[in-house]
C-alpha positions in Angstrom: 59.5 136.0 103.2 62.3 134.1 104.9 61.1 130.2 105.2 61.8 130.4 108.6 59.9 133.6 110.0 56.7 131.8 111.1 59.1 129.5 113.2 61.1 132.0 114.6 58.0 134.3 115.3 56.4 131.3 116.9 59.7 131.2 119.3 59.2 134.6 120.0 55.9 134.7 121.2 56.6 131.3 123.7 59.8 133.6 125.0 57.3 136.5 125.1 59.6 138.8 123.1 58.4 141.2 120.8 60.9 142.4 118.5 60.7 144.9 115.5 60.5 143.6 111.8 63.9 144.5 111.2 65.6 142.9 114.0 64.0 139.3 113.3 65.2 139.7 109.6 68.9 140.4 111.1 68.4 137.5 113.3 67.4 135.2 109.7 69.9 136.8 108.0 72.5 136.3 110.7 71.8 132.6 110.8 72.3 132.6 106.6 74.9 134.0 106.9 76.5 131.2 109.8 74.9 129.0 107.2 77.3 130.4 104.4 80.6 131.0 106.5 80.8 127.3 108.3 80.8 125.9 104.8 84.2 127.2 104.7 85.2 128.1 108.3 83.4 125.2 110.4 81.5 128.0 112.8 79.2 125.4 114.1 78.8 121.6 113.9 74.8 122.5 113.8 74.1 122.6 110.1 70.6 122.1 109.6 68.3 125.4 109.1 65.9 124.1 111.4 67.9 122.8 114.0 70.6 126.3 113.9 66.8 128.2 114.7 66.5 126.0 117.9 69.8 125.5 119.4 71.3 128.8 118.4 68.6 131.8 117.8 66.0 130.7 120.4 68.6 129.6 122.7 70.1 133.0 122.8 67.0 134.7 122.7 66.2 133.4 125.9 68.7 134.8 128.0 67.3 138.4 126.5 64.3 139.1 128.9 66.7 138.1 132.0 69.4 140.4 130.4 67.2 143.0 130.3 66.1 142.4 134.0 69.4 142.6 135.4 70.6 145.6 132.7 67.8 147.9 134.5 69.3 146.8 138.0 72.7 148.5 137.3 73.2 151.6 139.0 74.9 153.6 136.0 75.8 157.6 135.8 73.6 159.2 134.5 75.0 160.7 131.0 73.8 163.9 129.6 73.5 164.7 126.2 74.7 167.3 123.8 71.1 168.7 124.2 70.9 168.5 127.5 69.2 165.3 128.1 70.1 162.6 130.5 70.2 158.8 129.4 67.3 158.0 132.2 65.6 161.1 130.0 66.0 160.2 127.0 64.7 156.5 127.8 61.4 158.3 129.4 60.6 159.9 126.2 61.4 157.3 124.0 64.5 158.8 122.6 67.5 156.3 121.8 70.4 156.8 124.0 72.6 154.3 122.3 74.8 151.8 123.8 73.8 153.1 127.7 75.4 149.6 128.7 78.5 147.6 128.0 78.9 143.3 127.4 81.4 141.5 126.2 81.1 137.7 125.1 83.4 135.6 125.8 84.8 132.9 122.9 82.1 134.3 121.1 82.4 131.2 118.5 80.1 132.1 115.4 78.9 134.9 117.9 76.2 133.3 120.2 74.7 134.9 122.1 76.9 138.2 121.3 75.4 139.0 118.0 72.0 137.8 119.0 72.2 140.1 122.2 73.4 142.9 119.7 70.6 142.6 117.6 67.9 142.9 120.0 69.5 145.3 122.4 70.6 148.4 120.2 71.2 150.0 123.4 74.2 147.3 124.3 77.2 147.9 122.9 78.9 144.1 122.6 82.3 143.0 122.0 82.6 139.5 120.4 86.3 138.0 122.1 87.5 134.4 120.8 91.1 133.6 120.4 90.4 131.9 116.8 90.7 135.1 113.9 88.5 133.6 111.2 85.8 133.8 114.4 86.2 137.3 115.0 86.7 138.2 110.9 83.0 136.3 110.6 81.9 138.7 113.7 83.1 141.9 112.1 81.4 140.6 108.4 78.2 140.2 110.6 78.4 143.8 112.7 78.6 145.3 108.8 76.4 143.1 106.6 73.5 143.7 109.3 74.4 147.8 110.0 75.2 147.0 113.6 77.1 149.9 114.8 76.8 148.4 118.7 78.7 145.4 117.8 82.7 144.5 117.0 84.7 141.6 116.8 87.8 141.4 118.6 90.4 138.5 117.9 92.1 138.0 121.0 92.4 135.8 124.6 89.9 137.6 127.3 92.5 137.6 129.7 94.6 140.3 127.8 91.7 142.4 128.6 91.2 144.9 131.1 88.6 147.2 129.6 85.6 147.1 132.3 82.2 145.5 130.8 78.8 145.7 132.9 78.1 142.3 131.8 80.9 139.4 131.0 78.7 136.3 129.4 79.5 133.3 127.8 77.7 130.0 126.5 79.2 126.5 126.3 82.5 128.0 126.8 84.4 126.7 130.0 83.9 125.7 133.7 82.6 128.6 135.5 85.9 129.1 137.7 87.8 129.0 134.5 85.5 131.9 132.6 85.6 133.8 135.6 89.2 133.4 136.3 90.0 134.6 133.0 87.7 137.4 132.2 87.9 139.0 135.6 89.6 141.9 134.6 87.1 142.8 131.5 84.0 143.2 134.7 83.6 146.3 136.2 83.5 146.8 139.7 79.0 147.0 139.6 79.3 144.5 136.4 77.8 140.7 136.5 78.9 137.8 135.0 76.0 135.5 133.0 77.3 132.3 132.3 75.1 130.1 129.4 74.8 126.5 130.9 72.4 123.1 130.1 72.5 121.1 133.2 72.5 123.0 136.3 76.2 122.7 136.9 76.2 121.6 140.9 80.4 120.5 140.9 81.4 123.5 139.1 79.1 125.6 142.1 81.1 123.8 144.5 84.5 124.9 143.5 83.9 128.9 143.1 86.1 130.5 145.3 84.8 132.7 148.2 85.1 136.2 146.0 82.4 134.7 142.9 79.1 135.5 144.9 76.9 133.2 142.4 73.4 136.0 143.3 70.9 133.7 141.1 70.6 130.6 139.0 67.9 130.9 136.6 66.2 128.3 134.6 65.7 128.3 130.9 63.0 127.3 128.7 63.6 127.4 125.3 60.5 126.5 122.6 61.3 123.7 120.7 64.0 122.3 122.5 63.8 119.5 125.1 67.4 120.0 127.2 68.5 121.6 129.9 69.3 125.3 130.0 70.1 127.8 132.9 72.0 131.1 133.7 74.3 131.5 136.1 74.8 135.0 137.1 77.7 135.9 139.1 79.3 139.2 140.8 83.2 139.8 141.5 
C-alpha cells in the first residue's frame, strides 16, 4: 500500500469525492512520479511528500465536484454512436462515452490540475499547454505511464491555439485579463473559463474588460490546508 493512501482517502472524503481504486493509485503514482522528474527538471519547488499531497493533489481535487457541476450545464450535441446510442444514452445506462467534453490547461507546469482533472474525469479529454518542453515531455511520460488515453501534452504558447475547448483553466498562472487574453481563442463559443486563485483576486476583477462576464466566484476549501483558494469562472 502507497504510504500516502490513508491521507489522500482522508482528503477525499472532506472533498466528498468518491473515486475508484485505480484512479487514487494514478493520482499516488502521478505525484511519484513529479517526485522523480523535479529531481532533474525542477517541476515544482514543493518537495516534500506530504506537503505535494496538500498543495497539489487535494488542491486540484477540489476544483473536481465544481467542474463536474458546470460540465453537466453545457448544452453539447448530442453524439450517436456506432450502435446507435446517443452520448446522453449511453450515460443513462452506464455505458462510457469517452471524452464527451473538451479542457485545456493552461501552463500546465508539472500538470496541475490537467492531469489530476484527467484522472478523475475519463470522460474529459485534456490538453496540458506550457511553453517550457521538458514540461510537456513530463505530461506525455505521465498520459503513458498511467494508460491515460484522455490526456496529451502539448509544448507550445496558448495563444497559437485556436482549437475550441469547453473549458480553458489554469492555476497560479497569470492575472485573469492576461489568461483570458491569451487563451481566448482555444474557448468555444458555449465554453467557460475556470481560473485557479488563493485570495479572492478583487483588482484583477476590476480590470476585466466588458466582454469577460465573470458568472460565479466560488470558494475553496481544501482539507489540510489553511490558505485561500477560489475559482473564478468566466464566459467570452
Amino acid at each position: 500500500m502507497h504510504p500516502l493512501l490513508p491521507a489522500l482517502q482522508k482528503g477525499l472524503n472532506g472533498l466528498g469525492l468518491s473515486l475508484a481504486d485505480e484512479q487514487q493509485a494514478q493520482l499516488l503514482a502521478y505525484m511519484d512520479l513529479i517526485g522523480k522528474w523535479t529531481k532533474v527538471y525542477n517541476l515544482t519547488a514543493v518537495r516534500d511528500a506530504n506537503e505535494m499531497l496538500t498543495h497539489h493533489l487535494l488542491d486540484s481535487l477540489a476544483v473536481i465536484a465544481p467542474l463536474r457541476r458546470e460540465l453537466a450545464k453545457l448544452s453539447l450535441p448530442i453524439i450517436s454512436f456506432a450502435d446507435g446510442v446517443t452520448n446522453v444514452e449511453a450515460q443513462v445506462a452506464g455505458k462510457s462515452a469517452q471524452a464527451n467534453f473538451s479542457l485545456l490547461d493552461v501552463g500546465a507546469g508539472a500538470g496541475l490540475p490537467g492531469i489530476v482533472i484527467a484522472i478523475t474525469c475519463p470522460e474529459v479529454s485534456v490538453t496540458c499547454v506550457d511553453t517550457v518542453a521538458k514540461k510537456a515531455a513530463f505530461i506525455q511520460q505521465v498520459a503513458a505511464t498511467l494508460k491515460l488515453p484522455n490526456l496529451k501534452g502539448l509544448h507550445a504558447r496558448v495563444e497559437s491555439l485556436t482549437q475550441p475547448y469547453d473549458v480553458v483553466c489554469s492555476r497560479a498562472f497569470a492575472s485573469l485579463i492576461d489568461f483570458t487574453t491569451w487563451s481566448k481563442s482555444a474557448l468555444s463559443s458555449h465554453g467557460v473559463w475556470m481560473a485557479m486563485k488563493g485570495k479572492h483576486p478583487d483588482q484583477e476583477l476590476a480590470v476585466l474588460p466588458e466582454s469577460v462576464k465573470v458568472f460565479h466566484v466560488e470558494q475553496l476549501q481544501v482539507p489540510g490546508l489553511d490558505a485561500e483558494r477560489c475559482i473564478i469562472w468566466m464566459r467570452g
